[in-house]
N, C-alpha and C positions, 0 to 999 in steps of 0.2 A: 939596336934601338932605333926605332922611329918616331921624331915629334911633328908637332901641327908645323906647316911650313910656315907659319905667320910665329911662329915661338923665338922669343930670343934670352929667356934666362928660365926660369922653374915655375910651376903650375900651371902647366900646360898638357894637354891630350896628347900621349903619347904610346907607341906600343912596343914591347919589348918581345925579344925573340927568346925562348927558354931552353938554354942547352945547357941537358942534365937537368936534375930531378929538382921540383920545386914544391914542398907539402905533398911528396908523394906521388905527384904525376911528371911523367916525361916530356920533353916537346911541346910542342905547341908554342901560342904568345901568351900575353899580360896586356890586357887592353887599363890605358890608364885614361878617365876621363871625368867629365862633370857628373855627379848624382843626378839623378832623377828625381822629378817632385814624387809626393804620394800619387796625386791625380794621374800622372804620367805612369807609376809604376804599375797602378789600377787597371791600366789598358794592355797590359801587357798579357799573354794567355801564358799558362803552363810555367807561372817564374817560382822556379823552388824555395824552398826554404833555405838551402843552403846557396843561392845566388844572387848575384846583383846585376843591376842591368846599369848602364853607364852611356852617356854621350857621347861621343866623340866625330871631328870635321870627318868631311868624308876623304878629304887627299891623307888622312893617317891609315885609313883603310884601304884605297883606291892605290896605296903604294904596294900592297901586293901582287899585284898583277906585272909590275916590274922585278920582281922578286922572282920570278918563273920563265 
């Protein structure tokens, strides 16, 4: 697990790494972050039905690049 570096208890942007099967799929992360307005969602192209789109700082993302 990775959280926002500014985090210091719960309800925080954070991403978790998935090892072993989670609803079916393998691998991968769990990005956790802020909802999105409608407005915001509205801009987005191609967002499925079955998706969400979420916020999150960029050094929760930006820490992958150290992970390689």
């Amino acid at each position: 697990m990775w959280k926002d570096e500014a985090s210091n208890v719960g309800n925080c942007p954070a991403q978790y790494r998935v090892n072993g099967i989670m609803d079916g799929r393998s691998g991968g992360y769990i990005i956790q972050g802020k909802r999105l307005s409608n407005a915001a969602r509205a801009r987005l192209r191609d967002l499925g039905e079955d998706e969400e789109a979420v916020w999150v700082p960029d050094n929760v993302i930006d820490r992958n690049r150290d992970l390689g």
